[in-house]
Every structure is written in structure tokens, then in C-alpha cells.
N, C-alpha and C positions, 0 to 999 in steps of 0.2 A: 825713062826714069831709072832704067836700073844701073845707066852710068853712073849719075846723080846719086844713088843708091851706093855704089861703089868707093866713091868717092867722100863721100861723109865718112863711109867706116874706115878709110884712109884716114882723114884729116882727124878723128875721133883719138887714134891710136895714136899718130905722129902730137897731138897737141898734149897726148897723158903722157909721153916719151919727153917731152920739154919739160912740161913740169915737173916731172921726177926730176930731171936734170939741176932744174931752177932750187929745188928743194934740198938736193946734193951740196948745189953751191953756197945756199944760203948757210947751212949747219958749218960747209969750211969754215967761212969769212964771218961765221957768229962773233968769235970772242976778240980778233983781228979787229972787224970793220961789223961793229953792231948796226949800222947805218943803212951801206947796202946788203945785208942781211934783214932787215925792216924791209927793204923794197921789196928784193925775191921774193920773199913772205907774200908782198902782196901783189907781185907779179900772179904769184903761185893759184892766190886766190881767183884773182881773175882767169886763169886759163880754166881754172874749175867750174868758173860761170861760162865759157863759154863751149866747154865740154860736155855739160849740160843742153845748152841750147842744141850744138850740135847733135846729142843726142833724140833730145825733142823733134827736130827733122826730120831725124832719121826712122823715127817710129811713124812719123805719120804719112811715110811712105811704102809702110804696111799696109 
């Protein structure tokens, strides 16, 4: 378990390092391309759903 353990607080980090990224991109191409600027947005959001989940894993492996 403590690979599995290792590995969530990987995957944890690396998916908030995307979405920062996504949220970067989205503020460029806001006034350019409002459109996919709407997506990132909710790209954004879902990486936060599942940065959460991955979080919840991660705790009940305490």
C-alpha cells in the first residue's frame, strides 16, 4: 500500500500542476477565443473533482 500510497501523492500534485497550467491558458485566450476559454474553465473544474477524489483515496489509506 505504500507504493499506491506514493503514487496518489504523485498523481495529486502532477493533476493541480495541470490545472494551474489549464487556468493560465484559459485567462490568455479569454478575450481572443472566449470559447475555448469556457472549456479550460471547465476542464479546470473537473480536474478539481478529481483531485478531490484522488484525495479521498488517499486519506483512507491512513
Amino acid at each position: 500500500m505504500e507504493k499506491l500510497k506514493h503514487l496518489l501523492d504523485h498523481w495529486i500534485e502532477h493533476n493541480r500542476e495541470h490545472a494551474e497550467k489549464y487556468k493560465e491558458w484559459a485567462e490568455k485566450v479569454r478575450a481572443s477565443n472566449p470559447e475555448i476559454s469556457e472549456i479550460l474553465d471547465r476542464v479546470v473544474e473537473k480536474m478539481e473533482e478529481v483531485e478531490k477524489l484522488l484525495k479521498e483515496a488517499y486519506e483512507k489509506l491512513k
